[in-house]
N, CA and C atoms of all chains as a GROMACS GRO file, in nm:
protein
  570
    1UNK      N    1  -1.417   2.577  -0.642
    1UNK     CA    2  -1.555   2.596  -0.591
    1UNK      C    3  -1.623   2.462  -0.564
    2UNK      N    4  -1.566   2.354  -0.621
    2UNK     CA    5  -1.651   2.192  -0.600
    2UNK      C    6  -1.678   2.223  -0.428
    3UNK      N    7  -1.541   2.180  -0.356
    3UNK     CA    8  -1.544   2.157  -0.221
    3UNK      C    9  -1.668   2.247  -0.157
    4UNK      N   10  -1.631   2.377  -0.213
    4UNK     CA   11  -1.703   2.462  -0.116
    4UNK      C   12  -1.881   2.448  -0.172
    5UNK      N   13  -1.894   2.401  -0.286
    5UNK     CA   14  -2.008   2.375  -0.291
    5UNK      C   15  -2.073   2.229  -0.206
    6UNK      N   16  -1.993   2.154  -0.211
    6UNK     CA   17  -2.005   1.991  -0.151
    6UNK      C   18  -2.078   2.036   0.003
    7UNK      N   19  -1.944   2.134   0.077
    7UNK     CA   20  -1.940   2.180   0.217
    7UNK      C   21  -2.105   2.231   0.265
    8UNK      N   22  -2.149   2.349   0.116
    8UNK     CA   23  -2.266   2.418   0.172
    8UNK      C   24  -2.414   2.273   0.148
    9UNK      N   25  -2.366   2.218   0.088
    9UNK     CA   26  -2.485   2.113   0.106
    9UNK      C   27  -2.484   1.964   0.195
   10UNK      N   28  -2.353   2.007   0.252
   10UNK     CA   29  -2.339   1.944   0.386
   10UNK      C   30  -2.420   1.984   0.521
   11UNK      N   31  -2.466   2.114   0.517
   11UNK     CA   32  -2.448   2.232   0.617
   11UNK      C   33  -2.572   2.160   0.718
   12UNK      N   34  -2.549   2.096   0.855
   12UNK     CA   35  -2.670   2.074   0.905
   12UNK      C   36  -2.608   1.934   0.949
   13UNK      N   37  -2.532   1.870   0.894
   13UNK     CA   38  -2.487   1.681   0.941
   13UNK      C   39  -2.372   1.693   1.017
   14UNK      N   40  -2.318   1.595   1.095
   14UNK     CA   41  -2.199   1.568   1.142
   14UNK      C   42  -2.108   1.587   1.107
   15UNK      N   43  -2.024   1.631   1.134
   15UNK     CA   44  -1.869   1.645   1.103
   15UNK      C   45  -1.810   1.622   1.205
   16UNK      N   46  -1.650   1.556   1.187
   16UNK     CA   47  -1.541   1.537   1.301
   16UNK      C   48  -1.420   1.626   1.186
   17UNK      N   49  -1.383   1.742   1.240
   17UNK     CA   50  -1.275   1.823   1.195
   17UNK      C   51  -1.163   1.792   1.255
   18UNK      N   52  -1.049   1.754   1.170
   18UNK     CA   53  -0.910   1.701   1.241
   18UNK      C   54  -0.818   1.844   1.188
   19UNK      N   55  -0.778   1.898   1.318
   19UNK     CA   56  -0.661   1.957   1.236
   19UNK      C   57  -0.579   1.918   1.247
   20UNK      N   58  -0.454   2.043   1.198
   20UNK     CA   59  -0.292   2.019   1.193
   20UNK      C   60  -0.248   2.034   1.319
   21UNK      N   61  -0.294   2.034   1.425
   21UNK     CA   62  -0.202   2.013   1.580
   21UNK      C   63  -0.303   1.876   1.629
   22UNK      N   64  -0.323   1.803   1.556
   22UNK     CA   65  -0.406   1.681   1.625
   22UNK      C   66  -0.526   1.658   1.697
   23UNK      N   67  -0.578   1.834   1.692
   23UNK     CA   68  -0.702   1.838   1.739
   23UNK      C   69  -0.828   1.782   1.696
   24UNK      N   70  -0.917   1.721   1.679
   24UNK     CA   71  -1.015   1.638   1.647
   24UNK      C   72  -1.120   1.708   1.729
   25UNK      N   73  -1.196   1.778   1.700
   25UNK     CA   74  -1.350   1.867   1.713
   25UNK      C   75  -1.466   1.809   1.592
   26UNK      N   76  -1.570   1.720   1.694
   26UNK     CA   77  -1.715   1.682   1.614
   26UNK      C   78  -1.823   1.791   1.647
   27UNK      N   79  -1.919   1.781   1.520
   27UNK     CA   80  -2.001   1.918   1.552
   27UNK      C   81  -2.113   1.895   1.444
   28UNK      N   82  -2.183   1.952   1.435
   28UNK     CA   83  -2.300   2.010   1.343
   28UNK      C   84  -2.209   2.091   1.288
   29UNK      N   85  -2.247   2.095   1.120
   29UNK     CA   86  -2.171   2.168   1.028
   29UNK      C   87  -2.239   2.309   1.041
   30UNK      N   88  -2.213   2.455   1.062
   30UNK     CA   89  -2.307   2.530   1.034
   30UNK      C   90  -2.270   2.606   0.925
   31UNK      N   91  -2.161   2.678   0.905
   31UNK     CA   92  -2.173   2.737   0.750
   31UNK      C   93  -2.011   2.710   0.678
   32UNK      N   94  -1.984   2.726   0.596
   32UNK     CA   95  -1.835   2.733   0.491
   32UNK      C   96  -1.842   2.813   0.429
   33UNK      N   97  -1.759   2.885   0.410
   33UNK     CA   98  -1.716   2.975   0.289
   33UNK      C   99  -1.598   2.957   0.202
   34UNK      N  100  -1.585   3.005   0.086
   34UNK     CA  101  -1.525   2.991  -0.016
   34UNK      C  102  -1.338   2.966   0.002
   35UNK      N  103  -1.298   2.993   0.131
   35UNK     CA  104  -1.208   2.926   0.188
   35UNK      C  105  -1.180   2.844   0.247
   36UNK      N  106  -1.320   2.754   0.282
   36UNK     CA  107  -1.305   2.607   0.340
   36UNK      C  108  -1.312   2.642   0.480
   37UNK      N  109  -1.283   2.742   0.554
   37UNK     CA  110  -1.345   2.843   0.662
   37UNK      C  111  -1.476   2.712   0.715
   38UNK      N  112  -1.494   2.716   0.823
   38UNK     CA  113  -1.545   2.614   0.889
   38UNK      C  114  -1.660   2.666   1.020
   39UNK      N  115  -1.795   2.687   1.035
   39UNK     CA  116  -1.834   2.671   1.160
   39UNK      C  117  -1.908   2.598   1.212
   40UNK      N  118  -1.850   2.532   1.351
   40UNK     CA  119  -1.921   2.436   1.402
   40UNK      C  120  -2.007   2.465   1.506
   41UNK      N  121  -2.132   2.375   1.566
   41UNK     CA  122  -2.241   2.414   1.677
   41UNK      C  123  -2.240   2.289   1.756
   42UNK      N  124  -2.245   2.282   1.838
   42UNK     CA  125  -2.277   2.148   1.964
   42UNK      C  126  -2.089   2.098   1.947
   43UNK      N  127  -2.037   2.127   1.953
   43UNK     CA  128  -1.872   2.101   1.968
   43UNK      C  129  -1.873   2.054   2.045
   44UNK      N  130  -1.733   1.923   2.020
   44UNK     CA  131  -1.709   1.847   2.142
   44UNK      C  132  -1.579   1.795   2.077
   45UNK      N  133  -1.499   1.802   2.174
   45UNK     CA  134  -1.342   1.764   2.133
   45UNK      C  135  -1.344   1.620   2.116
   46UNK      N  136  -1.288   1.533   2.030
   46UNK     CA  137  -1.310   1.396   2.025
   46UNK      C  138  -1.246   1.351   2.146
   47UNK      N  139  -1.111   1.404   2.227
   47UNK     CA  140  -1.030   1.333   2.310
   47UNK      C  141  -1.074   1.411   2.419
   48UNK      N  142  -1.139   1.404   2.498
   48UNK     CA  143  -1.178   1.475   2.597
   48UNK      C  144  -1.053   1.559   2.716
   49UNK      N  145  -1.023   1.382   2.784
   49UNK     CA  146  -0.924   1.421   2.845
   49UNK      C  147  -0.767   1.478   2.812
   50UNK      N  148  -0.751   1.403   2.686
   50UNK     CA  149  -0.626   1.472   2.610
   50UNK      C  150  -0.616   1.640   2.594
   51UNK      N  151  -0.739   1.676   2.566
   51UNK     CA  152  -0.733   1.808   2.528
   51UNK      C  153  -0.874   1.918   2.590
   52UNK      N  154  -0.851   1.887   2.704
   52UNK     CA  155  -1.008   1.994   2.835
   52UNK      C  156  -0.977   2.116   2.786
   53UNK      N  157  -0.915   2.176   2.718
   53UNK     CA  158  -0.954   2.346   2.720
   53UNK      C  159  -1.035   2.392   2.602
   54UNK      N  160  -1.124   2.288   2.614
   54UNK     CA  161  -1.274   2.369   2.528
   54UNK      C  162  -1.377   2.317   2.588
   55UNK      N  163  -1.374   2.258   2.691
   55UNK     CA  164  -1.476   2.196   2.740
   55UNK      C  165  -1.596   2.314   2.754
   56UNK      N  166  -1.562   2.435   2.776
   56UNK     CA  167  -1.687   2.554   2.736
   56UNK      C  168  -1.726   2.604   2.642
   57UNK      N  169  -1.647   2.484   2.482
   57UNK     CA  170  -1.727   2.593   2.379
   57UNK      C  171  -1.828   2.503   2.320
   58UNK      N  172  -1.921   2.596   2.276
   58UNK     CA  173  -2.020   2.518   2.212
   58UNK      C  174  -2.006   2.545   2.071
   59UNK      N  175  -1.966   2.624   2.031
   59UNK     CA  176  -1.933   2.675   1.839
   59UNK      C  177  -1.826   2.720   1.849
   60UNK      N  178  -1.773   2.705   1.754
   60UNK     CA  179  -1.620   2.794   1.710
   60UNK      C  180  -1.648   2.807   1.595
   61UNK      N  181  -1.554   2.844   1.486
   61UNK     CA  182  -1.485   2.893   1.391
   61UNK      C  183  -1.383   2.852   1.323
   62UNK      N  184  -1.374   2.805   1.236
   62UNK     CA  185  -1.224   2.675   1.245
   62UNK      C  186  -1.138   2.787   1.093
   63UNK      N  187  -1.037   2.833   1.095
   63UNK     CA  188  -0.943   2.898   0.982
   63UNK      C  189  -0.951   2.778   0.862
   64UNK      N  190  -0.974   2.744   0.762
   64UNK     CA  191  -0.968   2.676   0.635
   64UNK      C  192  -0.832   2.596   0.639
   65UNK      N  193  -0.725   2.700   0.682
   65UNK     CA  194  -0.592   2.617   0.619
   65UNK      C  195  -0.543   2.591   0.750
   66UNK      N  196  -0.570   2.549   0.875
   66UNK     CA  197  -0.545   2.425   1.015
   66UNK      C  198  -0.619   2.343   0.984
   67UNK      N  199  -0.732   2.272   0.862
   67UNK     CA  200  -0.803   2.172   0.870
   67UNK      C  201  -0.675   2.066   0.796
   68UNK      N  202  -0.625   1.969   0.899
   68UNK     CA  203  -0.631   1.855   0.825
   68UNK      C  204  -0.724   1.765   0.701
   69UNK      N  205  -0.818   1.705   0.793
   69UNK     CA  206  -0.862   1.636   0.718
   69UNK      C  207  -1.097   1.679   0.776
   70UNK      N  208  -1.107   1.644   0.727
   70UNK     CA  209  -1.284   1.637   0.748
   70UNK      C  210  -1.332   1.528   0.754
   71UNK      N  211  -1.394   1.462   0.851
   71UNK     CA  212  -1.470   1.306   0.851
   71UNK      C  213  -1.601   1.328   0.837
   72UNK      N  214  -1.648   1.256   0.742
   72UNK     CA  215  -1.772   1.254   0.644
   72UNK      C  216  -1.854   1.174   0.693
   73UNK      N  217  -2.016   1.200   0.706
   73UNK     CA  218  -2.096   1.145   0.725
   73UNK      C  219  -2.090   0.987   0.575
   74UNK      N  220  -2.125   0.871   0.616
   74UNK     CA  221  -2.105   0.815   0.525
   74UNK      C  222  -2.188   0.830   0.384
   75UNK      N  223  -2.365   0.862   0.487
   75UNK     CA  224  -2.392   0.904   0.403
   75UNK      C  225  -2.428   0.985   0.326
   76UNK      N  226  -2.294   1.072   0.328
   76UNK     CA  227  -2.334   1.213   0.341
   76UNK      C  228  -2.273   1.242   0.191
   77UNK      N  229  -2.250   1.160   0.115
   77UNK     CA  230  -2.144   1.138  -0.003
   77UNK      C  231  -2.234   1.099  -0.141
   78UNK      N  232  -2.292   1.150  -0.266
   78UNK     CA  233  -2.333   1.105  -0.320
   78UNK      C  234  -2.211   1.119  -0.437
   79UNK      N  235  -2.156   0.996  -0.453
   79UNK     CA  236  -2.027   0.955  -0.560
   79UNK      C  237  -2.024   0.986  -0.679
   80UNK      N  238  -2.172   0.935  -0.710
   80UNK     CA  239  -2.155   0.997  -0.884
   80UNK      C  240  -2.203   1.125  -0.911
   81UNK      N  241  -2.194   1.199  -0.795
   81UNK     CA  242  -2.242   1.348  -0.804
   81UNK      C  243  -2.133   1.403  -0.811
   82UNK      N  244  -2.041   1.384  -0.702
   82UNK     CA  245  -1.893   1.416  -0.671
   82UNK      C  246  -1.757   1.372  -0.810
   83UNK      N  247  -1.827   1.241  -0.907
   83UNK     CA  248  -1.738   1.215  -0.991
   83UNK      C  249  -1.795   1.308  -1.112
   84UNK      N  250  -1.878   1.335  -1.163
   84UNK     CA  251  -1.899   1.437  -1.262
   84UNK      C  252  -1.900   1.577  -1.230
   85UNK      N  253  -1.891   1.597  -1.107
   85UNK     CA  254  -1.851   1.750  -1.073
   85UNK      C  255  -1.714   1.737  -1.075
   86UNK      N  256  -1.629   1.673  -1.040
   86UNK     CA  257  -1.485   1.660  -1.054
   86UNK      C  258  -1.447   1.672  -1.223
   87UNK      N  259  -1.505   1.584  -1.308
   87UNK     CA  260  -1.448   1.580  -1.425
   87UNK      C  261  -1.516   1.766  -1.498
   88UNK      N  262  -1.622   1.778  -1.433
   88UNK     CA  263  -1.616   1.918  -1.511
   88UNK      C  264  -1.564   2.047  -1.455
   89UNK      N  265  -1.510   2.015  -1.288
   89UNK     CA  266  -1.415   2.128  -1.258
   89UNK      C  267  -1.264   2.127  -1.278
   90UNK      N  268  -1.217   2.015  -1.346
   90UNK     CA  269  -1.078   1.941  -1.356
   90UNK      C  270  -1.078   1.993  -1.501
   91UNK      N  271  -1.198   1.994  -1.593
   91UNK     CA  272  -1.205   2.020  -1.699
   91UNK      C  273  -1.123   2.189  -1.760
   92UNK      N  274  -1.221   2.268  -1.699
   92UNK     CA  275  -1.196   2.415  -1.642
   92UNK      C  276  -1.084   2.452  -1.576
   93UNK      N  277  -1.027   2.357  -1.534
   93UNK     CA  278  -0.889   2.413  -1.458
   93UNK      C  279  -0.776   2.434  -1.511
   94UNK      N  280  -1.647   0.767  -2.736
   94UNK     CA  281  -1.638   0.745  -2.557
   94UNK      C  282  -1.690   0.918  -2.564
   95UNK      N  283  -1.590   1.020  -2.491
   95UNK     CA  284  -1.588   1.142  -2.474
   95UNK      C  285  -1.560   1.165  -2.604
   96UNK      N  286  -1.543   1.317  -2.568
   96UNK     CA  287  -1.508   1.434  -2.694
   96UNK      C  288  -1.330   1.422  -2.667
   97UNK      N  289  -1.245   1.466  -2.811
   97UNK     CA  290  -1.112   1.434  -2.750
   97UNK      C  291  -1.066   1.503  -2.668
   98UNK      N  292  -1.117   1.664  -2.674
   98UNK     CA  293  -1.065   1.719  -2.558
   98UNK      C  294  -1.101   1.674  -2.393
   99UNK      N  295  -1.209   1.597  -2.399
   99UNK     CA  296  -1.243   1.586  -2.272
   99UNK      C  297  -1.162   1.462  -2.205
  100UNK      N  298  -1.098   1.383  -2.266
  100UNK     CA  299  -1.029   1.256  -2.259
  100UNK      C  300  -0.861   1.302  -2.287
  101UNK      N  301  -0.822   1.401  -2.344
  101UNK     CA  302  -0.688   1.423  -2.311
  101UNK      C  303  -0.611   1.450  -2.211
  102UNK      N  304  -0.531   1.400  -2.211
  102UNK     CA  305  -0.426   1.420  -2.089
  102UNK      C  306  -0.284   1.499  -2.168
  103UNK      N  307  -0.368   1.644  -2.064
  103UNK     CA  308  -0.268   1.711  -2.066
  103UNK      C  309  -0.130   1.782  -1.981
  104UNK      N  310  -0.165   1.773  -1.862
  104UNK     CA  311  -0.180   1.830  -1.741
  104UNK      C  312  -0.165   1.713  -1.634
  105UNK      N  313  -0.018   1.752  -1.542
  105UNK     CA  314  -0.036   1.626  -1.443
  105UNK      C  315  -0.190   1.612  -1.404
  106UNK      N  316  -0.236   1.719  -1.338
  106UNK     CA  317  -0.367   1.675  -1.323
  106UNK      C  318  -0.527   1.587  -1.414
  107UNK      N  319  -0.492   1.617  -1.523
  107UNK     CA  320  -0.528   1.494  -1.577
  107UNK      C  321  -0.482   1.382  -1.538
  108UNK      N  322  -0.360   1.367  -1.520
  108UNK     CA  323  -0.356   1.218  -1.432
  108UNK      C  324  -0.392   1.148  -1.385
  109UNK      N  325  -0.443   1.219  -1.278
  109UNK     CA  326  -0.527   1.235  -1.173
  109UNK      C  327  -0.654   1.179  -1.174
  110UNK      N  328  -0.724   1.292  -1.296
  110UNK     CA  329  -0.868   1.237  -1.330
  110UNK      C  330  -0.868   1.072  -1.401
  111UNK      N  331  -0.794   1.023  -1.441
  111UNK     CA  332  -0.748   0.897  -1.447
  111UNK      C  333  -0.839   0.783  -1.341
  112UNK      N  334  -0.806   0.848  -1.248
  112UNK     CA  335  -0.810   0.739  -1.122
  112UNK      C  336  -0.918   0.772  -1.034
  113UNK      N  337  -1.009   0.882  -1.094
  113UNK     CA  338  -1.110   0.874  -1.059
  113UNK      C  339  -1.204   0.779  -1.035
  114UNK      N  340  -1.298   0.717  -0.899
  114UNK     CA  341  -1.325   0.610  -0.889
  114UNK      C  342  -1.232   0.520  -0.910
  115UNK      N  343  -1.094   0.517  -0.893
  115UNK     CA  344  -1.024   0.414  -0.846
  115UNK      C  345  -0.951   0.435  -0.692
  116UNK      N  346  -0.865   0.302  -0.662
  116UNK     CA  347  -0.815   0.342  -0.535
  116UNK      C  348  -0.698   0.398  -0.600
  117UNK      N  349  -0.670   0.497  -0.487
  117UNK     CA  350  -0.514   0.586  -0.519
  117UNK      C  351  -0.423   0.522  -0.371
  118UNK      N  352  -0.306   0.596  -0.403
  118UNK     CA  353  -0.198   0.586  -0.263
  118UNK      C  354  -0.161   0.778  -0.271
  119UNK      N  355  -0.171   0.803  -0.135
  119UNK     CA  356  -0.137   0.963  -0.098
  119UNK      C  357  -0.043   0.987   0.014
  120UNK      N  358   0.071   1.033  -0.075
  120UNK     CA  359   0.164   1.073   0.077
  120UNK      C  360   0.163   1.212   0.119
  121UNK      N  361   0.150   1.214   0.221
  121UNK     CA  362   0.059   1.338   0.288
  121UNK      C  363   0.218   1.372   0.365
  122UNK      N  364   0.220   1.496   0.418
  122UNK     CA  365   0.345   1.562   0.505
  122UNK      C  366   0.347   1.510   0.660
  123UNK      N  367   0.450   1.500   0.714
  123UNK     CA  368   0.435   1.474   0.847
  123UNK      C  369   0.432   1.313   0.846
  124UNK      N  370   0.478   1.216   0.787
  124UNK     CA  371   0.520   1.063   0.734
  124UNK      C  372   0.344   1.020   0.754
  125UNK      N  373   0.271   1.078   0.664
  125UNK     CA  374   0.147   1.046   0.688
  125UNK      C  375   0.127   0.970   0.524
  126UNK      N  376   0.039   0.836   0.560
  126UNK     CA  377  -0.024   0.785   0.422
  126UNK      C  378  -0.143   0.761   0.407
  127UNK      N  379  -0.232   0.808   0.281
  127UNK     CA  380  -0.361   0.768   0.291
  127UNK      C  381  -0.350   0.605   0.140
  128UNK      N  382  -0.459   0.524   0.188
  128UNK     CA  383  -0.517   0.419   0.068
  128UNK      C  384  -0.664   0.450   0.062
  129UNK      N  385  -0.705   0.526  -0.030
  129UNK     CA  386  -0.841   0.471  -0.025
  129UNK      C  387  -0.887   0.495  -0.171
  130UNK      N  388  -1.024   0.550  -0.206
  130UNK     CA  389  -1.124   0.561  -0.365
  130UNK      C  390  -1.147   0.639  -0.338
  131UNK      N  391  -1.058   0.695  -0.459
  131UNK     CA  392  -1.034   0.875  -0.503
  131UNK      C  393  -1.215   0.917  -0.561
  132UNK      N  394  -1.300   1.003  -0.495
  132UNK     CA  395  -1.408   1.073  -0.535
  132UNK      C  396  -1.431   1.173  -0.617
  133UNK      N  397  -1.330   1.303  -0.505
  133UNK     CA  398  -1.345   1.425  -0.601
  133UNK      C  399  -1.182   1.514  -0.554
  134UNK      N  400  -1.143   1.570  -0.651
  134UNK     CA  401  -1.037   1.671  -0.609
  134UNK      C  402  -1.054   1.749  -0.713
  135UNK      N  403  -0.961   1.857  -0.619
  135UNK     CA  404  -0.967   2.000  -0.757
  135UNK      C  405  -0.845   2.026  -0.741
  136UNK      N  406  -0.804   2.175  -0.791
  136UNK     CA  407  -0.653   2.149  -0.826
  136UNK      C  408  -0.588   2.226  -0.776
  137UNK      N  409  -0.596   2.243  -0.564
  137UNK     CA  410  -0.564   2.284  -0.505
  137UNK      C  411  -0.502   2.080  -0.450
  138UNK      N  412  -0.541   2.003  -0.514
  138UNK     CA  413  -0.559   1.831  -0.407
  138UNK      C  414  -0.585   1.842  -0.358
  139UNK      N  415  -0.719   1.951  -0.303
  139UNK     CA  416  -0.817   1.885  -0.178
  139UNK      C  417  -0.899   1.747  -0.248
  140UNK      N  418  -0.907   1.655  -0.148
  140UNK     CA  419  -0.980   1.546  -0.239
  140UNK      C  420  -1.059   1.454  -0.126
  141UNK      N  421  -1.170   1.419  -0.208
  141UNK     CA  422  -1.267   1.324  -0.116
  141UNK      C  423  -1.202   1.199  -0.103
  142UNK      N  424  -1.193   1.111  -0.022
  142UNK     CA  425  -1.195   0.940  -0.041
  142UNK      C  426  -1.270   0.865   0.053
  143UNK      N  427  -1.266   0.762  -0.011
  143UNK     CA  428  -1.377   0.705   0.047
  143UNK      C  429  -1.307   0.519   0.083
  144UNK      N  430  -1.326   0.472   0.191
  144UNK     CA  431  -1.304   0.346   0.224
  144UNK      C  432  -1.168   0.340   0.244
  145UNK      N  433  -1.071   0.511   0.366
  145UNK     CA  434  -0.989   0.534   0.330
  145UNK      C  435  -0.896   0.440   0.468
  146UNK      N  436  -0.771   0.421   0.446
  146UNK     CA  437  -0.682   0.365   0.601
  146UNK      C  438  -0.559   0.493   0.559
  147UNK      N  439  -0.554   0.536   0.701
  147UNK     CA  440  -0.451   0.633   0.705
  147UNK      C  441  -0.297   0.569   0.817
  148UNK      N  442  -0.197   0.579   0.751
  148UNK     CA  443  -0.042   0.507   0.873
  148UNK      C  444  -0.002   0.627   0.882
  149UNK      N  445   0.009   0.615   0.995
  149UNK     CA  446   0.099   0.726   1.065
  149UNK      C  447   0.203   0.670   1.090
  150UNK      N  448   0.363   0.705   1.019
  150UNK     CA  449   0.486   0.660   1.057
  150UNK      C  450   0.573   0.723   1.180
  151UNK      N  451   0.580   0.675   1.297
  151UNK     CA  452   0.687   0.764   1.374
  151UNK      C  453   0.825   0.689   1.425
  152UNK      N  454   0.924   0.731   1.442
  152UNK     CA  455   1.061   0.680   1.483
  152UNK      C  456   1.101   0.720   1.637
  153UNK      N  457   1.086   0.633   1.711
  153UNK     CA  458   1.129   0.664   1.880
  153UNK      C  459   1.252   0.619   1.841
  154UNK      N  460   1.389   0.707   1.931
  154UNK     CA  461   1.538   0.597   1.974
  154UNK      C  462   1.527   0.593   2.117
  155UNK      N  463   1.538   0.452   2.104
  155UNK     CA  464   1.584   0.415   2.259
  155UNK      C  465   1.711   0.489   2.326
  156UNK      N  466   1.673   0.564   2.454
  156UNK     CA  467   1.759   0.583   2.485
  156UNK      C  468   1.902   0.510   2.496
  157UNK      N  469   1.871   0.429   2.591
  157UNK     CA  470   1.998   0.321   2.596
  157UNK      C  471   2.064   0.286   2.474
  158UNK      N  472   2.013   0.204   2.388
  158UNK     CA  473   2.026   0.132   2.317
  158UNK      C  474   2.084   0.232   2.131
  159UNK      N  475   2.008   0.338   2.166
  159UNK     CA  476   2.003   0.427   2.021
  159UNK      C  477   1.957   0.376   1.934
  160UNK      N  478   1.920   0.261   1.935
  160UNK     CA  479   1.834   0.184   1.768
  160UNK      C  480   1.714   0.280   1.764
  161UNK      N  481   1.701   0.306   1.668
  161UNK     CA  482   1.550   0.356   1.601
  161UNK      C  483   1.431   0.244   1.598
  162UNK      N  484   1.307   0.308   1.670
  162UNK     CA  485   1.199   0.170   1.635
  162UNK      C  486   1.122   0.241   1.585
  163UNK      N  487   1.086   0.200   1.443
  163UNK     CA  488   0.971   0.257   1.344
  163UNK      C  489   0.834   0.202   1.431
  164UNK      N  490   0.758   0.244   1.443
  164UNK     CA  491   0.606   0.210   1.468
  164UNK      C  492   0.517   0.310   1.366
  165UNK      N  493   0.401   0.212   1.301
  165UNK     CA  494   0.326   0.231   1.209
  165UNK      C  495   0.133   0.223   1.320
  166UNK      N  496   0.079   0.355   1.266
  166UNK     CA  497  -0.062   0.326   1.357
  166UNK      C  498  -0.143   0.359   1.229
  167UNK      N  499  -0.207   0.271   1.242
  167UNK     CA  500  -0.310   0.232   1.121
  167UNK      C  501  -0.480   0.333   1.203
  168UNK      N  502  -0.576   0.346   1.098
  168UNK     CA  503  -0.691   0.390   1.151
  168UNK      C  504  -0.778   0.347   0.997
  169UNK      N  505  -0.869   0.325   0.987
  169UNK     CA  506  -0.991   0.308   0.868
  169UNK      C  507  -1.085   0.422   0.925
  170UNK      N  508  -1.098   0.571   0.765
  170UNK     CA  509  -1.252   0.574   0.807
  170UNK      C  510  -1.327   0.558   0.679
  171UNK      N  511  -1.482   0.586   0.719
  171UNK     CA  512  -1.552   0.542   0.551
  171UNK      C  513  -1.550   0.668   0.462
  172UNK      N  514  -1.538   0.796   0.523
  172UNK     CA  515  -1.535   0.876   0.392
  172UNK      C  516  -1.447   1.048   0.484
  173UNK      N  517  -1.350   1.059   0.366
  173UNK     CA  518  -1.249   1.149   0.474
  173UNK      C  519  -1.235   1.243   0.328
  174UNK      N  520  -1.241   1.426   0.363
  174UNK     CA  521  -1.189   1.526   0.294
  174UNK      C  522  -1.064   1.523   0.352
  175UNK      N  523  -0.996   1.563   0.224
  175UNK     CA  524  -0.801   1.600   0.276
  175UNK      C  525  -0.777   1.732   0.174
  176UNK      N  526  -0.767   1.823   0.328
  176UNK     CA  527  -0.698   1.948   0.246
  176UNK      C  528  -0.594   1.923   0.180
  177UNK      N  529  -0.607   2.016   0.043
  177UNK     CA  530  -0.452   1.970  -0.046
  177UNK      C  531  -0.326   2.013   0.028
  178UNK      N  532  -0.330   2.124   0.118
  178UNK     CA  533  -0.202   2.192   0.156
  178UNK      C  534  -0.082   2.032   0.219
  179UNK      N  535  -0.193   1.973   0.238
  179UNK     CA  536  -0.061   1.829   0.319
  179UNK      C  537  -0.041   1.740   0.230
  180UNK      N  538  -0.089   1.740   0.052
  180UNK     CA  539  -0.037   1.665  -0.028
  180UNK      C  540   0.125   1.668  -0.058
  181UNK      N  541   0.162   1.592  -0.068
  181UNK     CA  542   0.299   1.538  -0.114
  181UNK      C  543   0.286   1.496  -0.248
  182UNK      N  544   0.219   1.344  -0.281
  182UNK     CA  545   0.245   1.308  -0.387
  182UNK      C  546   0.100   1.198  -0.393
  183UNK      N  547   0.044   1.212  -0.499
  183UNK     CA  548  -0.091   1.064  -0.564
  183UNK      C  549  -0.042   0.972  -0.652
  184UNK      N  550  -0.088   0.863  -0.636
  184UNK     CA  551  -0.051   0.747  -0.710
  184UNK      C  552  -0.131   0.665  -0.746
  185UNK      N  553  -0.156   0.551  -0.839
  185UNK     CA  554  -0.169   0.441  -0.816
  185UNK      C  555  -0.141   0.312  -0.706
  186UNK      N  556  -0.226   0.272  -0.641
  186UNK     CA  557  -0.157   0.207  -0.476
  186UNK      C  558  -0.060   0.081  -0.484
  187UNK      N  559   0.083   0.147  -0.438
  187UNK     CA  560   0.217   0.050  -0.416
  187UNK      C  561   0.148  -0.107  -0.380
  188UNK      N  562   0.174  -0.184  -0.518
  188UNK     CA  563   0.155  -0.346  -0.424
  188UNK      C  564   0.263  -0.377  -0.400
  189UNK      N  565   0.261  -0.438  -0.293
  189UNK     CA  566   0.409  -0.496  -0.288
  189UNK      C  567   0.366  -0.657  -0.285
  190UNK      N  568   0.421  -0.709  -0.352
  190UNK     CA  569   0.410  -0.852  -0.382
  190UNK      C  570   0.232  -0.924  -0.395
   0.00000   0.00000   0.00000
């Protein structure tokens, strides 16, 4: 539940979503759910020309388990929030 | 310091919590590596880092020739989530010399 809590108080900042076929989509975060489930608003493929067949979407829907990786607002990170939520969900596990 | 249970290592993943706020090394699937300062993970290894450089290893063979040429592509970002499903393996970061 950390992540997915991190995610919902993300909800509103930048994101660049990388998935597992190399796709790279930046967006306004709009909601997550408890599967890491992803939706984005104002979408825009990072590689334009590499990859034109979304050039018409403005939101999608991203499946939880095609996310590679998530690029973080920098300051979108508060550390010692993220290190004592870690030690007490690591705790519980 | 802590309580003893809270400081035992029991569990690879205690390990882990080890290196919290330190830098780790992550080999990710697909000859992928991350370096950066381990934030937060849970115990799926999805995990935050922060001040991370990711190499991407790939092997072209020359046609002609058949030698293999490794090429390594480097990228820095300042703060990257990594789904656990592409963990391989966490570490302490390989120095080499």
């Amino acid at each position: 539940m950390l992540f997915f809590s991190y995610f919902k108080d993300l909800v509103g900042r930048e994101v660049t979503v990388e998935l597992k076929n190399d796709l790279a989509i930046r967006g306004t975060l709009h909601s997550v759910d408890q599967y890491l489930n992803i939706k984005l608003e104002n979408t825009r493929v990072v590689d334009q020309d590499k990859y034109p067949h979304m050039l018409s979407v403005w939101n999608c829907f991203i499946r939880g388990s095609v996310v590679r990786y998530v690029q973080l607002p920098p300051d979108g990170v508060d550390v010692e929030l993220l290190h004592d939520a870690t030690r007490r969900e690591a705790r519980g596990g | 310091m802590g309580s003893e249970e809270e400081s035992a290592v029991k569990e690879p993943l205690d390990l882990i919590r080890l290196s919290l706020d330190e830098r780790i090394y992550v080999k990710l699937r697909h000859d992928r590596e991350l370096r950066g300062k381990l934030h937060a993970y849970d115990q799926h290894l999805n995990m935050i880092l922060g001040d991370v450089e990711e190499i991407v290893t790939s092997v072209e063979i020359d046609d002609e020739t058949y030698e293999e040429i490794v090429r390594t592509t480097r990228r820095t970002v300042p703060f990257l989530f990594v789904r656990g499903d592409g963990v391989i393996l966490v570490s302490p970061p390989l120095r080499t010399a």
